[in-house]
N, C-alpha and C positions, 0 to 999 in steps of 0.2 A: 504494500500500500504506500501511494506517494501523496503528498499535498494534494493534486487535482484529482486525484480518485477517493479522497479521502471531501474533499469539498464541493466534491459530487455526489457522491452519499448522504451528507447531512444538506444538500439540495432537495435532492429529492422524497428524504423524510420530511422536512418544513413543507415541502410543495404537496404531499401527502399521495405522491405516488408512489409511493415506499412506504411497508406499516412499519413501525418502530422494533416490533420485534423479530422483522425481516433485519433491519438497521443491525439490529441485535446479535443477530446471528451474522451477519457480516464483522463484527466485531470482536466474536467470541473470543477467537485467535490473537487479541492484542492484549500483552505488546509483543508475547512470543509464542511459540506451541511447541509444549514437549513430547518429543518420541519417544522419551526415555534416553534414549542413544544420543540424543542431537536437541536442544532448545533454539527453535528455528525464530531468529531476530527481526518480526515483522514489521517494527517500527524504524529500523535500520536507513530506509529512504528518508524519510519523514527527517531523521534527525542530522542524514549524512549525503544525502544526495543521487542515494545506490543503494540497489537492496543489499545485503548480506550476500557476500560470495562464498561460494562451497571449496574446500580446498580438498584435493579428495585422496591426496596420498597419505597410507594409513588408515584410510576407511575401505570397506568392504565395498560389493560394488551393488549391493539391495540398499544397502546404506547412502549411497552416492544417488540413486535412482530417486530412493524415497524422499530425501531432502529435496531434489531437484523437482523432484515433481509437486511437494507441499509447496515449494517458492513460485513455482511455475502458477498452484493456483488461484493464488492474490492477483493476477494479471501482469506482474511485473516482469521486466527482462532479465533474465535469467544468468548467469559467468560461471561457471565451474574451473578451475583451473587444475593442472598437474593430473589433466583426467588420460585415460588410454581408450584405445577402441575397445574393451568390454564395458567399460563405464557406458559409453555412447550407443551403445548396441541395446544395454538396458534402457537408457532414457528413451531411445527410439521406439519402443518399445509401446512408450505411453506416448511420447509425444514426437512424433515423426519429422515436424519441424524443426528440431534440435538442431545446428550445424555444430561439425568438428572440424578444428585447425589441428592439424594433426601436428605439423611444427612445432607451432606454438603451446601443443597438448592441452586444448582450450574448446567446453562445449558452451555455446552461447543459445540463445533462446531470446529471440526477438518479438515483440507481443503489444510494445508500443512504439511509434511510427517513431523513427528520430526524425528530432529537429539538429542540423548537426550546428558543431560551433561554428563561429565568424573567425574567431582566432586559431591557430593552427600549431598542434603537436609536430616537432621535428622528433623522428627517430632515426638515429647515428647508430650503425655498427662500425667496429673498428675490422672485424673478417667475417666469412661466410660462416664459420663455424660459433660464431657468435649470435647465428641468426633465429636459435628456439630463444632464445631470451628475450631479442628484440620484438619476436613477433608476439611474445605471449604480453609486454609493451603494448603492442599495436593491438592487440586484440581486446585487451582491457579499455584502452580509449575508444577507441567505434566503439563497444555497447554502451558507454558510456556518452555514446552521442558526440566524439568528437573528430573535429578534421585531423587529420593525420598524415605525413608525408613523411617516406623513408628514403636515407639514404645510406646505402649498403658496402661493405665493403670498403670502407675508404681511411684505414689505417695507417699510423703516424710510416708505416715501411714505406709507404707510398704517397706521401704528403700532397701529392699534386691532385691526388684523386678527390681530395676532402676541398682544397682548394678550388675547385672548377666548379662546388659546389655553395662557396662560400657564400655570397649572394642571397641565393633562394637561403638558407638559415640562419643569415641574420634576420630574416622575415618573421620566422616564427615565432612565438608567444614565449615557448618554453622547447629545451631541448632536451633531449632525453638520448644519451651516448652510453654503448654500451659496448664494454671492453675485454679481453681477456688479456693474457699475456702478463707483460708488465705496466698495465694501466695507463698510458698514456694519455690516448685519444682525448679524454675529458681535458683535458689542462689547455689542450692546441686548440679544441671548441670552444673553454672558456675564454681566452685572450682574445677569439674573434667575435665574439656576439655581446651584447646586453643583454638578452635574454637569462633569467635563470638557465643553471642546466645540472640535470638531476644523471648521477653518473652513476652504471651501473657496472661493479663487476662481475666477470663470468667466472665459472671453473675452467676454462680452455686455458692450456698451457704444459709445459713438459717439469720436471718436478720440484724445484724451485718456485715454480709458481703456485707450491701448495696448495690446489684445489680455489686457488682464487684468492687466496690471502697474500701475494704479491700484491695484484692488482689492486683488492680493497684498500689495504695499508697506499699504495701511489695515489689513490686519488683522495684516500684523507689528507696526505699529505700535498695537496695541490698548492699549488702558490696561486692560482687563481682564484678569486674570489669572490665569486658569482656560481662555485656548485656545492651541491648539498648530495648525499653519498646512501645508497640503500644497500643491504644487504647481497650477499655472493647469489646471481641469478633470478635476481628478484626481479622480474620485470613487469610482475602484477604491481607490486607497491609503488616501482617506477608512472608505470599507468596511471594510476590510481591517483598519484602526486602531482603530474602534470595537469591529468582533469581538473583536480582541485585549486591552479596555480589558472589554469584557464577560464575557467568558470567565474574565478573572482577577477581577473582581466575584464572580462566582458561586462560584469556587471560595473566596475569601473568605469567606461567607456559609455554606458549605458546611461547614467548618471551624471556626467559632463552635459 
């Protein structure tokens, strides 16, 4: 349940084409529903902009269905993340429109029309193999209604390739760079842009790069001072961050 479906319903009970204890039972479920297994966060829009996303490694995959399918029936758009094709196979199950990014290991559930944003997510990979994290990024922003433009591959090895694109990403709102290796890439995007830029390490790297804790450790330590630093492969939170960093742009701009 979001604001306008939530200010749709006590419309329509005032307007008395809804009885109150219809109202009622649309409400039962708030603010959350327990399965025992899972207490599903149905106020989570209302307070955050987005419903509750499912994260599903470490859950079963009835468990992964059945959440999916309780959030699915509040009418909201739905994210699952870190999901695989049996996960998908069960949602599909109940609900046939599910789509999987297999990449990005990402079941989304589309249910209200986007309005996308006016302001525009950059997503930076530093190499190919950097590209499930990026896209599970990119996946988080579209259901979250937002413009998104990738550019791929274009690592400090190759400086020229980032640079050809410097232009189009100083454009964007916020920039979302994601690295492996020995973290670079962020620090060469922060000196060229204004933009915030939310820098994500990966686990890509040979052994010194400790599962990502090279790269985290480089871009804590940036001398640039315009990024803010998430978790090894986090590119849900990345998403999630940038929505949040765009959302209030807009509404800025809206208000001028």
């Amino acid at each position: 349940m979001n604001k306008d479906s939530l200010r749709q319903l006590l419309e329509q009970v005032k307007s008395g084409t809804l009885g109150v204890d219809e109202g009622l039972d649309h409400l039962k479920h708030m603010p959350f529903e327990d399965l025992t297994f899972a207490k599903i966060d149905h106020h989570r829009a209302l307070r955050c902009g987005f419903p509750e996303v499912i994260y599903c490694e470490g859950k079963t995959t009835d468990q992964v269905a059945t959440i999916f399918e309780k959030c699915a029936d509040t009418g909201v758009n739905v994210l699952a993340t870190r999901a695989d094709q049996q996960a998908y196979e069960a949602i599909c199950d109940v609900l046939p429109e599910a789509e999987y990014y297999e990449l990005a290991r990402c079941i989304t559930l589309r249910q209200i029309e986007a309005e996308k944003s006016t302001g525009t997510i950059a997503v930076v990979s530093a190499g190919t193999a950097d590209l499930p994290v990026a896209e599970e990024a990119c996946v988080t922003a579209e259901i979250m209604d937002q413009t998104v433009v990738t550019y791929y591959d274009v690592g400090v090895a190759g400086i020229h390739r980032l640079l050809a694109h410097a232009s189009d990403i100083q454009d964007a709102t916020v920039v979302v760079v994601v690295a492996g290796m020995e973290g670079a890439l962020p620090s060469v995007v922060g000196g060229l842009v204004s933009a915030p830029v939310i820098a994500v390490p990966t686990s890509v790297g040979y052994g010194a790069s400790f599962g990502g804790l090279a790269a985290l450790l480089g871009m804590l330590n940036s001398c640039a001072n315009n990024i803010a630093v998430v978790n090894i492969d986090n590119g849900f939170g990345a998403g999630c961050l940038a929505t949040t960093i765009n959302r209030l742009a807009e509404r800025t701009r809206e208000s001028d």
